[in-house]
C-alpha positions in Angstrom: 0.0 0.0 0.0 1.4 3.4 -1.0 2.3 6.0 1.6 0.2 8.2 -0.2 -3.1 5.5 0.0 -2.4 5.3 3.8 -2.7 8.8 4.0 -6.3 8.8 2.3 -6.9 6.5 4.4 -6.0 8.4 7.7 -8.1 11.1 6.7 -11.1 9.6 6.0 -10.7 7.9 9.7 -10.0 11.2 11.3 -13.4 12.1 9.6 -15.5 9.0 10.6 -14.3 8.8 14.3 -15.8 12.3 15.1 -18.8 12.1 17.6 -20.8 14.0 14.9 -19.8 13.4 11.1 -19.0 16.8 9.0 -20.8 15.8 6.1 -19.4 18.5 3.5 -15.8 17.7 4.5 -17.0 13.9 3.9 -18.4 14.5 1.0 -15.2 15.8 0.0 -13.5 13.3 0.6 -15.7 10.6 -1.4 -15.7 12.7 -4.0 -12.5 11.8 -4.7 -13.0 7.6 -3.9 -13.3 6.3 -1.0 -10.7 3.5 0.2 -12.5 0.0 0.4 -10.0 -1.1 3.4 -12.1 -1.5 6.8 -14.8 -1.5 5.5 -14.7 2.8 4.7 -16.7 2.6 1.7 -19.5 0.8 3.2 -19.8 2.9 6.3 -19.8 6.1 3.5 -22.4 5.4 1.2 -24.5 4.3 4.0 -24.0 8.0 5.6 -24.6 9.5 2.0 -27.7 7.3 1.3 -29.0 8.8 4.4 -29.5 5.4 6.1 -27.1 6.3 8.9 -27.5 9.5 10.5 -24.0 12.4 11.2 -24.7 11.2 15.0 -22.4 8.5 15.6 -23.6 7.6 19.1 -27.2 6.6 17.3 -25.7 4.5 14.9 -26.2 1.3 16.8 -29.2 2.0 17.5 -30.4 2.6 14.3 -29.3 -0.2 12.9 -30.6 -2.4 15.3 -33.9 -0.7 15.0 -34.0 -0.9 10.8 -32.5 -4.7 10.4 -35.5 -5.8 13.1 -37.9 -3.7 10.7 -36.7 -5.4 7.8 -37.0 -9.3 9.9 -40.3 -8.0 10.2 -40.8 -7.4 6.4 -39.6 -11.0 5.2 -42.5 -12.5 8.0 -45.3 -10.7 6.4 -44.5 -10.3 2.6 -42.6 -13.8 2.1 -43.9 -16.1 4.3 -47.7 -16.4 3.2 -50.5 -17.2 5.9 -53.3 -17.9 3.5 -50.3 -20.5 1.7 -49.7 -22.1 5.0 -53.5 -22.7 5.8 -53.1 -25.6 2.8 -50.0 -26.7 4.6 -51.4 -27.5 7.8 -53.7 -29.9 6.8 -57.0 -28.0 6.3 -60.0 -30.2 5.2 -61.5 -29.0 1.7 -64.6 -28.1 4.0 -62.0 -25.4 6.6 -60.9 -23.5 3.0 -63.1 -20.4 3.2 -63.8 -18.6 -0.4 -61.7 -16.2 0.5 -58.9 -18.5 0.9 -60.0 -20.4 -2.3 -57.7 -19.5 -5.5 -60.6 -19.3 -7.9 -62.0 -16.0 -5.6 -63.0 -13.8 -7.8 -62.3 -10.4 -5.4 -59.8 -8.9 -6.9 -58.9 -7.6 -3.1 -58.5 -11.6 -2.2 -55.4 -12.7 -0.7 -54.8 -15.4 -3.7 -55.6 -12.5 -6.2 -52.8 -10.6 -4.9 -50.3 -13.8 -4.7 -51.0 -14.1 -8.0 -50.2 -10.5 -8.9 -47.2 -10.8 -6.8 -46.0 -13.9 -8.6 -45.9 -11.9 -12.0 -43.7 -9.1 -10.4 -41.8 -11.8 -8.8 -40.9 -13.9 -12.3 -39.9 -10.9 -13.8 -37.1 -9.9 -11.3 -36.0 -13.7 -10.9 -35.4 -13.3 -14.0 -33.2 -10.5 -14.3 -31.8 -11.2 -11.2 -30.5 -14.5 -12.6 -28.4 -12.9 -15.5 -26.9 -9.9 -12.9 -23.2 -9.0 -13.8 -22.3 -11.9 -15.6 -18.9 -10.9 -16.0 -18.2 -11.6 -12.6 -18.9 -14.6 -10.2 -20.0 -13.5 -7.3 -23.6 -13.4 -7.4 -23.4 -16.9 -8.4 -21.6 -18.1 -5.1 -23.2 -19.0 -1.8 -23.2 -16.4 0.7 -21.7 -16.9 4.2 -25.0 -15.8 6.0 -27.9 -16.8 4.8 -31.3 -16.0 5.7 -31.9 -18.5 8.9 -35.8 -17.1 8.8 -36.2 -18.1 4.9 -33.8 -21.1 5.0 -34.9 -22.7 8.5 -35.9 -26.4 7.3 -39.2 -26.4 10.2 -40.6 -23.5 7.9 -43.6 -24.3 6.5 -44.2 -21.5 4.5 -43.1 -20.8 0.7 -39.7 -19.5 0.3 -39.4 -17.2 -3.6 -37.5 -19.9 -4.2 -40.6 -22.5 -4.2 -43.3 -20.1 -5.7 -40.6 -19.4 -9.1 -40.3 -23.2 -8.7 -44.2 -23.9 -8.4 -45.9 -21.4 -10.3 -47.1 -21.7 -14.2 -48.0 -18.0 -14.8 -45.7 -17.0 -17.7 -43.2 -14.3 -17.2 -44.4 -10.5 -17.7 -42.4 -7.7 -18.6 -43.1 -5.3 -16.2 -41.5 -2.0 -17.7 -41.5 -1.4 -21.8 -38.6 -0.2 -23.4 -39.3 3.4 -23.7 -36.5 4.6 -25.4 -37.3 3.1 -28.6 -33.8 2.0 -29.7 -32.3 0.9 -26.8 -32.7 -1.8 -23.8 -32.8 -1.3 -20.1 -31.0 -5.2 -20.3 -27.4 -5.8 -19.8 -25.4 -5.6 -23.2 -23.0 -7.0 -21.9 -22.1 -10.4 -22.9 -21.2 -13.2 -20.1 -17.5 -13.8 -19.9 -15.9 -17.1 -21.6 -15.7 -18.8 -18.3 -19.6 -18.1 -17.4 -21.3 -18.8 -20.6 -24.7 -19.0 -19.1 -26.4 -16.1 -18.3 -29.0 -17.5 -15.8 -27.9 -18.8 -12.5 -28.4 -21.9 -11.0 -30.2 -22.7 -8.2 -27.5 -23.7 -5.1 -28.6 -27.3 -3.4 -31.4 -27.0 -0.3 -29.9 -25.0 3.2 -27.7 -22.9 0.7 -28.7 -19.5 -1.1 -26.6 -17.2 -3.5 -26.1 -14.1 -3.7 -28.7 -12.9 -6.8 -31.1 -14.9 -4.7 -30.9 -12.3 -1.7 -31.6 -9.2 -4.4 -34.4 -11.6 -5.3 -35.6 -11.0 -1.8 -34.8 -7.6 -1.6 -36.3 -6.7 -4.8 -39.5 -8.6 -4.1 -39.8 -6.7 -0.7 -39.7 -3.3 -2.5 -41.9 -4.0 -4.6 -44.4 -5.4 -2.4 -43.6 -2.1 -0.2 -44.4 0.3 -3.3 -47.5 -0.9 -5.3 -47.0 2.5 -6.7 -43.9 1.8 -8.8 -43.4 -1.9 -7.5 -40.7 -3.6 -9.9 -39.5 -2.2 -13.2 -36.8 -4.3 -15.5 -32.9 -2.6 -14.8 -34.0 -2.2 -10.6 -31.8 -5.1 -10.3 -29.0 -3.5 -11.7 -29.4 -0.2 -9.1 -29.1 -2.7 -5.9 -26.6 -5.1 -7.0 -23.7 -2.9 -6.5 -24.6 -1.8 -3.4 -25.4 -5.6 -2.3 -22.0 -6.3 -3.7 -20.1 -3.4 -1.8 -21.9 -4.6 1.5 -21.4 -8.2 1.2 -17.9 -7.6 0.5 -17.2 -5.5 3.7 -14.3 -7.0 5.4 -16.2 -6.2 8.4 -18.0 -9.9 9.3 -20.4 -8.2 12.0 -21.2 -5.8 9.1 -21.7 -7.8 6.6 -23.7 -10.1 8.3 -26.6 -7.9 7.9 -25.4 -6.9 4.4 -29.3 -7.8 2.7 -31.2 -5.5 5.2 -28.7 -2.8 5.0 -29.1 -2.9 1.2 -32.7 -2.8 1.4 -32.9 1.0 3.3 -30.2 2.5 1.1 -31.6 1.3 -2.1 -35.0 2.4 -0.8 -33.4 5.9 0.0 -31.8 5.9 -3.4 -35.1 4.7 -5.1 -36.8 8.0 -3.5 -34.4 10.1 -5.1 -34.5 8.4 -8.7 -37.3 6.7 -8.9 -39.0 9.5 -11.3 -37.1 8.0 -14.0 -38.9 4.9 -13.7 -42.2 6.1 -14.0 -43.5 6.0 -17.5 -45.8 8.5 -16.9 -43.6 11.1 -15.6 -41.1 10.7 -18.5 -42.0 14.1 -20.2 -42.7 16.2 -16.8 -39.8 18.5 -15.3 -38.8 15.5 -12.9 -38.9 12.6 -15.9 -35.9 11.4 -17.9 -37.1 13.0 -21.0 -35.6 16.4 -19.0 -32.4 14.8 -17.5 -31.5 13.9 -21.1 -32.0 17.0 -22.8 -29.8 18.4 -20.1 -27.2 16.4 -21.6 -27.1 17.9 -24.8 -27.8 21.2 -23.3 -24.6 20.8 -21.3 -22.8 19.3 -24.5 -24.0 22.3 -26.4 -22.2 24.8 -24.2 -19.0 22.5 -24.1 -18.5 21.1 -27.7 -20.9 22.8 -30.5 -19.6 21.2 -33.1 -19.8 17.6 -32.2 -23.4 18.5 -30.7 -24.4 19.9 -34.4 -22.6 16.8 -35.6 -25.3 14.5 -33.3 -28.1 16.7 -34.5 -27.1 16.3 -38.0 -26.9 12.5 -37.7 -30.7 12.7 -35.7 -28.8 10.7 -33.1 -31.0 11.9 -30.1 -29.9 11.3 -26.3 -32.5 8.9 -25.4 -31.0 6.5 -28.0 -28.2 6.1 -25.6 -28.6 8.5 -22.3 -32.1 6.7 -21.3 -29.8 3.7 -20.2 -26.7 5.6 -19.2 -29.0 8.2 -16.6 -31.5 5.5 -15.3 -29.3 2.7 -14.3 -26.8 5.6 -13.4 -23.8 3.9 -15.5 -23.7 0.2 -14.1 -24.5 -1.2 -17.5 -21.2 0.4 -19.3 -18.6 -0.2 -17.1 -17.4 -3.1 -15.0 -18.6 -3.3 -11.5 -15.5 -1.7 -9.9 -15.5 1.3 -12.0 -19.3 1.1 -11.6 -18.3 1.7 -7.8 -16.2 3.8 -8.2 -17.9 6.9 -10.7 -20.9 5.9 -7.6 -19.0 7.3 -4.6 -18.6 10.7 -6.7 -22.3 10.3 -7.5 -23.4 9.5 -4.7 -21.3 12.5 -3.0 -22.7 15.1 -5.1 -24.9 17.6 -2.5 -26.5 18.3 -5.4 -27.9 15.0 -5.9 -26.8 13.5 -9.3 -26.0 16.8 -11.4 -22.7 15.6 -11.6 -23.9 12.3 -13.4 -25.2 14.9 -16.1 -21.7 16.1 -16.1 -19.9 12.8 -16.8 -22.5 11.8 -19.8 -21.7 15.4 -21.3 -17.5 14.1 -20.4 -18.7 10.4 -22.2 -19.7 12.3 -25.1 -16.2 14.7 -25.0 -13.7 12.3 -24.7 -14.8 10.3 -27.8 -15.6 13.3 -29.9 -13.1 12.5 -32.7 -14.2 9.0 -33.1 -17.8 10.6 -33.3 -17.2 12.9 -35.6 -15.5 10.5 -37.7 -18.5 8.0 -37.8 -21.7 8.0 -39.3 -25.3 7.1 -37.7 -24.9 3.5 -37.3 -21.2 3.8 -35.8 -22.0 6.5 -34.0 -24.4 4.1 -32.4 -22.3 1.2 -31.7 -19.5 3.8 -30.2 -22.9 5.1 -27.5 -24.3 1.6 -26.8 -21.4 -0.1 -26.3 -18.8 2.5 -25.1 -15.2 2.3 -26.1 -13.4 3.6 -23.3 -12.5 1.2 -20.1 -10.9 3.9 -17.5 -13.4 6.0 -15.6 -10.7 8.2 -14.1 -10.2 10.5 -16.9 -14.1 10.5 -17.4 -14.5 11.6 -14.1 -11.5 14.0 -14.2 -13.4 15.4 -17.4 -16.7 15.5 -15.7 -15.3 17.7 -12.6 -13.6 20.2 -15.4 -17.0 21.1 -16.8 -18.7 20.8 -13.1 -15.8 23.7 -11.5 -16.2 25.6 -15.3 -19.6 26.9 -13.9 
């Protein structure tokens, strides 16, 4: 470790060892990346997702308060009473109509399994094809759920209802972009062919299967929004991050934890997911426009050269602003452009500013290409190394 890393290192413990947390200077600091040693990085974004409070002597307290919350959660949106009725031997005479799945309330319990069971296919699907290029969602993790996995539990795990049901997989969000794909483009890596998991013997669960859970929950927690294809790419670098923490005691509790900030981070983008809010001042119709704006101040003449081509930013910026850049870049880079993101005060202007950087950095290539390879070069971007995007991005965020 260089003398210069242990002194980042220093400083962000001077800062996290106060009794109350100076958020700007911290913010600072993340800006800039934050170390992963100790577990630093976790104990941040959990700070700037708002989950932990500046107050240090509260944290304990908190978190003891939110994973019992979310214990509470898995009881009454996993395991299913009106399921478990069937499983305790009820005669055919003890099932009530309501408990019957042919009721035709559409406010009855097996109504609303059924619903749920649609939402639920759709993310165990994506979940089962997150970051192929890596294995670790694939693995086992070191602390599974004892309330989902306990063997005496009679109730239906997600695992048994994707196992047991024969509704046929919804997509629950349209492509709304016309062009392009809220889906991964990126292609599994030689030594993980498949891109669907496989399901880990009985006692064991992997890793995509707790995003499963904590998907499911959030859904079931907000009818209003509920699931929507490229979710599962929002949570699974922050489940990676926190299941990862060098800290055992820590990342014990890494799928609760995950839950609260990804809820915290859902309230801030969740506008972009809603269909209907796509051309209000909030949608992503704005965000995107705001791109070119911003590339129009920086570079007119490869802006005029994407106008002249009709290339327009939702061909390419739907996917880059919405999944906030964790489908073009490998998950540590991911990571990394997210502790500056999620740093920004300003609350994801600066991820306006490293799209408008994207655009910059490969402006010769772009005004080089035509339509269709200007289109390959935006869906599939060239460039590997986020550092000099993000060096970019902070040029035309301190030009202002």
């Amino acid at each position: 470790m260089s003398s210069l890393h242990k002194s980042k290192i220093a400083e962000f413990r001077s800062v996290l060892n106060e009794p109350s947390i100076n958020l700007p200077q911290l913010r600072e600091l993340c800006f800039r990346g934050i170390p992963f040693e100790g577990g630093i990085r976790c104990l941040c974004w959990k700070i700037l997702l708002n989950y932990l409070p500046t107050e240090k002597a509260v944290w304990d307290s908190v978190l003891q308060k939110q994973r019992e919350t979310y214990s509470n959660f898995l009881r009454e949106m996993i395991i299913q009473p009106g399921i478990a009725k069937a499983k305790l031997g009820l005669s055919r005479e003890d099932v009530t109509l309501e408990d019957h799945p042919l009721n035709p309330n559409p406010d009855s319990r097996w109504n609303t399994y059924f619903k749920d069971n649609e939402v639920l296919l759709q993310i165990d699907k994506d979940v089962r094809r997150l970051c192929p290029d890596i294995s670790f969602f694939q693995h086992p993790t070191e602390y599974p759920c004892l309330l989902i996995m306990d063997p005496l539990n009679e109730y239906e795990t997600l695992r048994k209802r994707v196992q047991q049901t024969t509704l046929k997989s919804q997509t629950v969000a349209r492509n709304r972009s016309g062009l392009t794909n809220v889906s991964s483009p990126r292609k599994p890596s030689a030594s993980y062919p498949s891109n669907e998991y496989e399901l880990l013997p009985s006692g064991c669960e992997a890793h995509w299967e707790v995003v499963e859970r904590i998907l499911f929950i959030f859904a079931k927690l907000n009818p209003g929004i509920a699931y929507v294809q490229g979710m599962n790419e929002i949570v699974g670098p922050i489940y990676y991050t926190f299941a990862t923490n060098p800290n055992s005691e820590w990342k014990e509790h890494a799928e609760a934890d995950t839950f609260f900030c990804f809820t915290n981070l859902m309230a801030e983008i969740r506008d972009n997911f809603i269909k209907s809010l796509d051309d209000s001042q909030c949608g992503i119709t704005s965000k995107m426009e705001r791109v070119y704006s911003t590339l129009k101040e920086e570079d007119m003449e490869l802006y005029l050269k994407l106008q002249d081509l009709n290339i327009k930013p939702q061909f390419f910026a739907f996917r880059w602003l919405t999944l906030l850049l964790s489908q073009e870049f490998l998950l540590p880079d991911v990571i990394r452009i997210w502790d500056s993101l999620f740093a920004d005060e300003h609350r994801f202007d600066f991820l306006l500013r490293v799209s408008c950087a994207m655009l910059i950095l490969i402006r010769d290539q772009l005004l080089e290409g035509d339509f269709t390879g200007d289109m390959r070069l935006l869906q599939d971007y060239p460039l590997t190394d986020v550092h000099p995007i993000l060096k970019k991005a902070k040029e035309l965020q301190d030009s202002k």
